[in-house]
C-alpha positions in Angstrom: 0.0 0.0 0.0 1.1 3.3 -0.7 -0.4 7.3 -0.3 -0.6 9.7 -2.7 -1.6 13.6 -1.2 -2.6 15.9 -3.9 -1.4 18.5 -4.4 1.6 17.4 -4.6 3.7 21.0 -5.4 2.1 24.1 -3.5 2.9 28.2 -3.9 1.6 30.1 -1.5 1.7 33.8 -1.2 2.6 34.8 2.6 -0.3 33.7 5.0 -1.9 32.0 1.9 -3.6 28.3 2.6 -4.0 25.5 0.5 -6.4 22.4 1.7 -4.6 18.8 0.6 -5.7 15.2 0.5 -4.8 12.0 1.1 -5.6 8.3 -0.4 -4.6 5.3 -0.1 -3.6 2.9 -3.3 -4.0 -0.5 -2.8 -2.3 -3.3 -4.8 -5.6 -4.2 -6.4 -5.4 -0.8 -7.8 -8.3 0.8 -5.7 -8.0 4.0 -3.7 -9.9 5.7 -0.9 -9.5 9.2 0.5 -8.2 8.7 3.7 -7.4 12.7 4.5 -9.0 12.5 8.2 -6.9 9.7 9.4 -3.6 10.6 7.8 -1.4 12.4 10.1 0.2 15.6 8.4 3.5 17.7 9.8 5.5 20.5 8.6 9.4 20.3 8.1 9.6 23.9 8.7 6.8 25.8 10.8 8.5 28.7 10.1 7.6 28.5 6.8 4.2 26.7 7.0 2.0 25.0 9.2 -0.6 22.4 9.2 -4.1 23.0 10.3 -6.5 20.4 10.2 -5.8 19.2 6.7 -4.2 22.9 5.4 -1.1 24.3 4.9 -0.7 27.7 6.3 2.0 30.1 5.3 3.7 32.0 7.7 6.9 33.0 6.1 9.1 33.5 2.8 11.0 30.0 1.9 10.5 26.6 1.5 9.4 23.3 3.4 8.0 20.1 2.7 4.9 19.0 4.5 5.0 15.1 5.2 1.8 13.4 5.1 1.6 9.6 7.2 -0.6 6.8 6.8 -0.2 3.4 8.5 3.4 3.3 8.0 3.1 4.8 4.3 4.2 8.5 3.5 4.4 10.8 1.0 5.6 14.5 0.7 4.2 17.7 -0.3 7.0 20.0 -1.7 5.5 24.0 -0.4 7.1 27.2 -1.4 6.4 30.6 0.4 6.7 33.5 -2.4 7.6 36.7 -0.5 4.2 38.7 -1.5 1.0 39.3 0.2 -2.0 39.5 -0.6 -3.4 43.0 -0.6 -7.2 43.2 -1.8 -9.7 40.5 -2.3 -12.8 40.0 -5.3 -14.8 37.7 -4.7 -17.0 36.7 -7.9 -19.9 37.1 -9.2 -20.3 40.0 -7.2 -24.1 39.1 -6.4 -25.2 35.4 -6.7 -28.7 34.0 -6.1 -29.4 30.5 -5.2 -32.1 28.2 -4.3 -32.7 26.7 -0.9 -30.9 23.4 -0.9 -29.0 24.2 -4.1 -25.0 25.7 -4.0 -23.3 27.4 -6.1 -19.3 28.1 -6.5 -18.0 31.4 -5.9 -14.5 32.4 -7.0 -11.4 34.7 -5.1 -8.9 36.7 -7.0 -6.1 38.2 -5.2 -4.5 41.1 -5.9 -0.6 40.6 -4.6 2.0 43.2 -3.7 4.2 42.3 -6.5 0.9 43.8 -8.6 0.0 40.7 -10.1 -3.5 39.0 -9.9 -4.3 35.3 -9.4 -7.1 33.2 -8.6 -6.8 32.7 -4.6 -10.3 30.3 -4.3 -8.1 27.8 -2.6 -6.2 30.1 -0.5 -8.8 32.4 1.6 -11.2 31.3 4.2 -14.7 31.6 3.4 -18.0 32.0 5.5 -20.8 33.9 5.5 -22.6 36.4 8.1 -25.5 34.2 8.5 -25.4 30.9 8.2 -28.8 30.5 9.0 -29.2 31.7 5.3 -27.0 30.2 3.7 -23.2 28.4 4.5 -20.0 28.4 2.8 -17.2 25.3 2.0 -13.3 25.2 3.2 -13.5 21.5 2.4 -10.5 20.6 -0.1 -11.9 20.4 -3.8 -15.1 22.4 -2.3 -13.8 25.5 -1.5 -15.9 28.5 -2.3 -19.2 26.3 -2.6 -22.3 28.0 -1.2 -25.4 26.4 -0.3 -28.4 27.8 0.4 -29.8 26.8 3.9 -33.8 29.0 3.8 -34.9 32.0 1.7 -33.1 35.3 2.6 -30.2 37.5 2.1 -26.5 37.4 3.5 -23.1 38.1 2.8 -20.3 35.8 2.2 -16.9 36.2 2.9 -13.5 35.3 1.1 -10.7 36.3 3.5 -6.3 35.7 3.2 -4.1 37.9 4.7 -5.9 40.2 7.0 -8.2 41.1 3.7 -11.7 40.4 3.7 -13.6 40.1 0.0 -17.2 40.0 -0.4 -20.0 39.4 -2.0 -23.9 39.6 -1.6 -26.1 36.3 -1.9 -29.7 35.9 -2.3 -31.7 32.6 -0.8 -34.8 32.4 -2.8 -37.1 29.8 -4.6 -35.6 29.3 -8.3 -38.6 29.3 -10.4 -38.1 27.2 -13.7 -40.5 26.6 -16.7 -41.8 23.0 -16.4 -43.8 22.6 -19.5 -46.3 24.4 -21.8 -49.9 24.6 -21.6 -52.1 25.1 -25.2 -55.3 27.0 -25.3 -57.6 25.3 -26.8 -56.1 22.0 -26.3 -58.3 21.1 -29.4 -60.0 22.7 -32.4 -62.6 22.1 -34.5 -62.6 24.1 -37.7 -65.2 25.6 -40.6 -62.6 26.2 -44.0 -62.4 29.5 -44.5 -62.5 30.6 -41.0 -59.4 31.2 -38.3 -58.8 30.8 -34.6 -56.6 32.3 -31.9 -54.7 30.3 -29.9 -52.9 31.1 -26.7 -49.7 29.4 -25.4 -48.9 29.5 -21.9 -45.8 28.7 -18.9 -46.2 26.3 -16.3 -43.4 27.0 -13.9 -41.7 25.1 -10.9 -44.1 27.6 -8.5 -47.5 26.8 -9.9 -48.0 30.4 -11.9 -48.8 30.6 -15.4 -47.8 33.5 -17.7 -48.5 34.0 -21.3 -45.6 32.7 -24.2 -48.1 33.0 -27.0 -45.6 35.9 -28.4 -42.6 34.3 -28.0 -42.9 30.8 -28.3 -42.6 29.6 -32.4 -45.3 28.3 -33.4 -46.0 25.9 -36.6 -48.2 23.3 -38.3 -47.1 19.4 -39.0 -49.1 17.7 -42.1 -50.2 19.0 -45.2 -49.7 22.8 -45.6 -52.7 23.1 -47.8 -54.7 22.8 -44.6 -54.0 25.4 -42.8 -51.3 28.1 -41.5 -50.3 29.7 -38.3 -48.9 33.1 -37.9 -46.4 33.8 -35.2 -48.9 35.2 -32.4 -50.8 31.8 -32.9 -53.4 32.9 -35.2 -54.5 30.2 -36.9 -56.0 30.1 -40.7 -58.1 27.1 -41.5 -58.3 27.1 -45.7 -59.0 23.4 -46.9 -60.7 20.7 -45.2 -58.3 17.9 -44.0 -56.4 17.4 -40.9 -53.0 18.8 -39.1 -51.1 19.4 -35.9 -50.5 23.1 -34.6 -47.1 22.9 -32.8 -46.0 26.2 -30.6 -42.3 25.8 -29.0 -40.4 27.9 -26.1 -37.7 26.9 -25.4 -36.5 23.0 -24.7 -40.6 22.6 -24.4 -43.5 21.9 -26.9 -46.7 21.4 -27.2 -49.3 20.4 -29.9 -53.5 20.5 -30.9 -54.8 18.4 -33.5 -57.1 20.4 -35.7 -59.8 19.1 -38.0 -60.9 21.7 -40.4 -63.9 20.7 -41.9 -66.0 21.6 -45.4 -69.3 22.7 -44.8 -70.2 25.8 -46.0 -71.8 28.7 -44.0 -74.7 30.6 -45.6 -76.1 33.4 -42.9 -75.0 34.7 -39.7 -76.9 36.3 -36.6 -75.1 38.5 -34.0 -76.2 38.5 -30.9 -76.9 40.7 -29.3 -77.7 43.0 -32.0 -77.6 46.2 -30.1 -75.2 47.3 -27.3 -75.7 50.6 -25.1 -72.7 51.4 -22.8 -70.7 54.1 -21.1 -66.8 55.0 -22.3 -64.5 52.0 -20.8 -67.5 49.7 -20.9 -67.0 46.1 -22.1 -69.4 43.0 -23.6 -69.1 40.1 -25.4 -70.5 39.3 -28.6 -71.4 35.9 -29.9 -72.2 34.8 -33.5 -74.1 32.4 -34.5 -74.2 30.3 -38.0 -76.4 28.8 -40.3 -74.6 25.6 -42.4 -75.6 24.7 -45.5 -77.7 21.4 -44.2 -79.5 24.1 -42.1 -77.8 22.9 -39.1 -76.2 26.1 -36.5 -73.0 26.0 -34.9 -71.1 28.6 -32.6 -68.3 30.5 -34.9 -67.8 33.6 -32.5 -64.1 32.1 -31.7 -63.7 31.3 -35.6 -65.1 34.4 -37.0 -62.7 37.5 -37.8 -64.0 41.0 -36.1 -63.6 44.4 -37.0 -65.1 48.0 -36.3 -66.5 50.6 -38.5 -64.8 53.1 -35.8 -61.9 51.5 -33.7 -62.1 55.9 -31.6 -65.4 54.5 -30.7 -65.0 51.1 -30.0 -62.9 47.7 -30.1 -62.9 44.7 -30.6 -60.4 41.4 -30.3 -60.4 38.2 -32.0 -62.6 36.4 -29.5 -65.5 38.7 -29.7 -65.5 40.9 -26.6 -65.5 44.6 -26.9 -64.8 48.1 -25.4 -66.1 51.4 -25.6 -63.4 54.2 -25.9 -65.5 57.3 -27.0 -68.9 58.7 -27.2 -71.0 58.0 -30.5 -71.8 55.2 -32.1 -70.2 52.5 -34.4 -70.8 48.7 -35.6 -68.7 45.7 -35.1 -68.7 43.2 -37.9 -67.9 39.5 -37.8 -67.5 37.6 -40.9 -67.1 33.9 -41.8 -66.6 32.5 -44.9 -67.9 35.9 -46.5 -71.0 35.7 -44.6 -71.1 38.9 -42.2 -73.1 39.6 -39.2 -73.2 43.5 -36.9 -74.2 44.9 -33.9 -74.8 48.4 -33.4 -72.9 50.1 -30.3 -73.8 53.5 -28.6 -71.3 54.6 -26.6 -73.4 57.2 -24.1 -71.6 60.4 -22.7 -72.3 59.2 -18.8 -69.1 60.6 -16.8 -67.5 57.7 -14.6 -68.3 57.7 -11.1 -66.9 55.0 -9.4 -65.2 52.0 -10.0 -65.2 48.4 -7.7 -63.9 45.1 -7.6 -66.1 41.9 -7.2 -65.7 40.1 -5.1 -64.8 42.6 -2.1 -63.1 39.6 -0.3 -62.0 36.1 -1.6 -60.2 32.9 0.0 -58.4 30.6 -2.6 -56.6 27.2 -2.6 -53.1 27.3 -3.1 -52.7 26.2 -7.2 -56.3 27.7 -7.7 -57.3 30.7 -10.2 -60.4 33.1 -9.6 -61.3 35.6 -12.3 -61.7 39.6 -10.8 -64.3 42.2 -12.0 -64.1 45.4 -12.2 -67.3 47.7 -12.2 -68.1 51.0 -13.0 -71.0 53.2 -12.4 -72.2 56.3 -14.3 -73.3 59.5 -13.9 -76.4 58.6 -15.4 -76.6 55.7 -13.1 -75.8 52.8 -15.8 -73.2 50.4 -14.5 -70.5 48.2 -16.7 -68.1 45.2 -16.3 -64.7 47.0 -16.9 -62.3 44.2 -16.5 -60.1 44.5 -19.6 -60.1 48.3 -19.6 -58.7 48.6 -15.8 -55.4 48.1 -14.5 -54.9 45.5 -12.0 -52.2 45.3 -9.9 -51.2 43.0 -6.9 -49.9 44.6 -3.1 -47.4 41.7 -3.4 -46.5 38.6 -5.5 -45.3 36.3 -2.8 -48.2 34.3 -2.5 -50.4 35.3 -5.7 -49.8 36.1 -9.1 -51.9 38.1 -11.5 -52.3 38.0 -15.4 -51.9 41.2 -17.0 -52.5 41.6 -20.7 -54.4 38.4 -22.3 -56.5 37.4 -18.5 -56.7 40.8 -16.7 -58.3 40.4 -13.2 -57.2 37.0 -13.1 -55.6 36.0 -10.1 -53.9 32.3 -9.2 -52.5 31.7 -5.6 -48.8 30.1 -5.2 -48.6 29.5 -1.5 -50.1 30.8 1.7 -50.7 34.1 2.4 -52.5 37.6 1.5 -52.9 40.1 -1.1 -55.0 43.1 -2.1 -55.3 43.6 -5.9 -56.7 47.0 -7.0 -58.1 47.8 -10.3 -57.4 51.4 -11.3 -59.2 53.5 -14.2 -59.4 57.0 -14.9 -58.4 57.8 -11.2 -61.0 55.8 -9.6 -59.8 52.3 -8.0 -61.3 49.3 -6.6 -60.0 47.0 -4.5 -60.0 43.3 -3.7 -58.7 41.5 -0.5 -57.3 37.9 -1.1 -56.4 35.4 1.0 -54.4 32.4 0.3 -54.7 28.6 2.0 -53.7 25.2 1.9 -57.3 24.3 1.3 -57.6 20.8 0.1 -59.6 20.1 -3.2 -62.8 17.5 -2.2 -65.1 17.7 -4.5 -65.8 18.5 -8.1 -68.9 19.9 -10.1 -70.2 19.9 -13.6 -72.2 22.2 -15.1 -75.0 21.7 -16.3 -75.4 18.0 -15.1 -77.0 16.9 -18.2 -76.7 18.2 -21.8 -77.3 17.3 -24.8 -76.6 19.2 -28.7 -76.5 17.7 -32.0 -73.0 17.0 -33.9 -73.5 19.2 -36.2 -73.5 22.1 -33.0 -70.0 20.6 -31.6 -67.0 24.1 -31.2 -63.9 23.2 -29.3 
């Protein structure tokens, strides 16, 4: 049996330290680390020391450092360069890192001789609180931080009287985990188009729109159908294809069906909408096939406005007033076109308030917000879309902003007001998060029943 300690050559700048090791080779060529039981000694402790496994210098020169193991031994040759170390960087400068995870920091040294060398080996690290978080001198580890709880500390790389440092976050990492697609499914008139929404499903339970910037594309025959970028998708000959949207390492896909029956008339409902400026509604369509059967094409049929100052409209159908007078929004399938008329009063805006005033949630549980307004001329509106919502903090809720405003999902215990602002008035929502169990589930209506021919995913 013989040792081998590693390294086996050390420079050290005065009161540098270098951590060794220490296994045993066997003649059946197997080794095992054997550093705690070897028994370590300096030829010189002028020059060096040994404590606990490192080599401390204490002076210009050189000395070996003889390390012993069950009558084996083997010899680490040390030399003590006559330069100090005058300031410390630690790097990065600002590290974040989850609870349970580590991560390795570096030390560069700046010496008196004026040069600058990596030192991770030599200083002696720790941090203020190791509650937070703790920091390696183990040989081969040195500079590793791991993250005990969520919070905020300082760690410490120190040689020579110098101290560098560096500022460490403790929080939970959140990662993408997969993709969600909305609709999961479509079923398609030629002709007519459909918007589909992409969403993140991260480590923390939130969700958060990627329609944007995920790539999106169609696998099967191209004649079918195309997809622009935003996920807009354009159904042209009947047949059958996958939608594919990608972010990142993740993807996910909807089989779509576009099929050939051809729409001959269309009815809006309603037909007539009266509201104040800010005021939203939704607009259905409804049409007539060609075997006289009706189906449901408002998320199929593409909308526009005769006066987008007046009022607007998105791709699903729901509206918003912007300006007194009055203006019609057109859907139109396959040709076929449908309107409503809007009237957008003068009423002044009174007050705005969020529904409901107070609201308990499950943790991994979404509730949908409303704002409402009332009028001068004592009208009152749902104002969701046209308010801003925010949240009083996102520790333990978070809140959709552009595609689902209002909508709220809670991510662990605890308590948040969300406030919907508009035109200076605001409303405001108290929240409360538990660990409320799920037992039971409900479907509505209990019963139901529709011909094939009324079937829209």
């Amino acid at each position: 049996m013989g040792i081998l300690v590693e390294p086996s050559d050390v420079v050290l700048n005065l009161n540098g330290r270098q951590a060794v090791g220490v296994r045993a080779a066997y003649s059946d060529e197997t080794t095992e680390d054997v550093t705690a039981d070897a028994l370590l000694s300096s030829s010189d402790e002028s020059v060096v020391t040994v404590e606990g496994g490192v080599i401390v210098a204490q002076d210009a020169g050189r000395a070996q450092v003889v390390a012993e193991y069950e009558g084996a031994s083997a010899t680490v040759e040390v030399e003590v360069e006559d330069v100090r170390v005058i300031d410390v960087k630690v790097t990065p400068l600002s590290a974040e890192v989850r609870p349970g995870g580590a991560i390795a920091l570096r030390a560069e040294g700046q010496l008196s001789d004026g040069r600058r060398e990596d030192i991770t080996e030599q200083v002696t690290w720790s941090t203020l609180d190791p509650r937070v978080a703790t920091a390696s001198n183990i040989p081969g580890e040195q500079g590793r931080v791991r993250g005990v709880t969520t919070g905020r500390t300082i760690v410490e790389a120190s040689a020579n009287g110098v101290t560098g440092r560096a500022d460490l976050t403790v929080r939970e990492v959140v990662e993408l985990s997969g993709l969600s697609l909305s609709p999961p499914i479509a079923d398609l008139l030629a002709g007519t188009r459909r918007r589909f929404e992409v969403f993140g499903l991260y480590t923390n339970g939130s969700l958060a729109p990627l329609s944007q910037a995920a790539t999106w594309s169609i696998e099967g025959d191209a004649q079918v159908a195309t997809v622009e970028d935003a996920g807009l998708l354009e159904a042209r000959v009947p047949g059958e294809v996958e939608l594919v949207a990608r972010y990142g390492a993740f993807e996910v896909r909807a089989p779509i069906l576009v099929r050939s029956e051809r729409v001959t008339a269309l009815s809006m409902y309603p037909p007539s909408v009266t509201l104040g400026v800010y005021g939203q509604a939704q607009l259905g369509v409804d049409a007539t096939l060609e075997d006289g059967s009706r189906r449901d094409v408002t998320r199929e049929a593409r909308w526009t406005t005769t006066d987008a100052a007046i009022v607007s409209v998105d791709q699903r159908g729901e509206l918003i007033a912007r300006a007194p007078g009055t203006a019609e929004v057109v859907a139109t399938v396959q040709g076929e076109e449908a309107r409503a008329r809007v009237l957008v009063t003068n009423a002044s805006l009174r007050d705005v308030t969020a529904e409901p005033f107070e609201a308990t949630l499950g943790v991994g549980t979404e509730r949908q917000l409303r704002a409402l307004a009332r009028y001068s001329d004592g009208t009152r509106a749902e104002v969701t879309r046209a308010a801003s919502w925010t949240l009083s903090s996102r520790g333990s809720l978070d809140l959709f902003d552009e595609d689902r405003p209002g909508l709220v999902r809670a991510l662990a215990p605890g308590s948040a007001v969300a406030r919907a602002a508009l035109a200076g008035f605001e409303g405001m929502a108290s929240l409360t998060v538990t660990d409320a169990d799920l037992v039971r589930v409900e479907v509505t209506p209990p019963d139901a029943w529709m011909g094939l021919s009324l079937i829209h995913i």
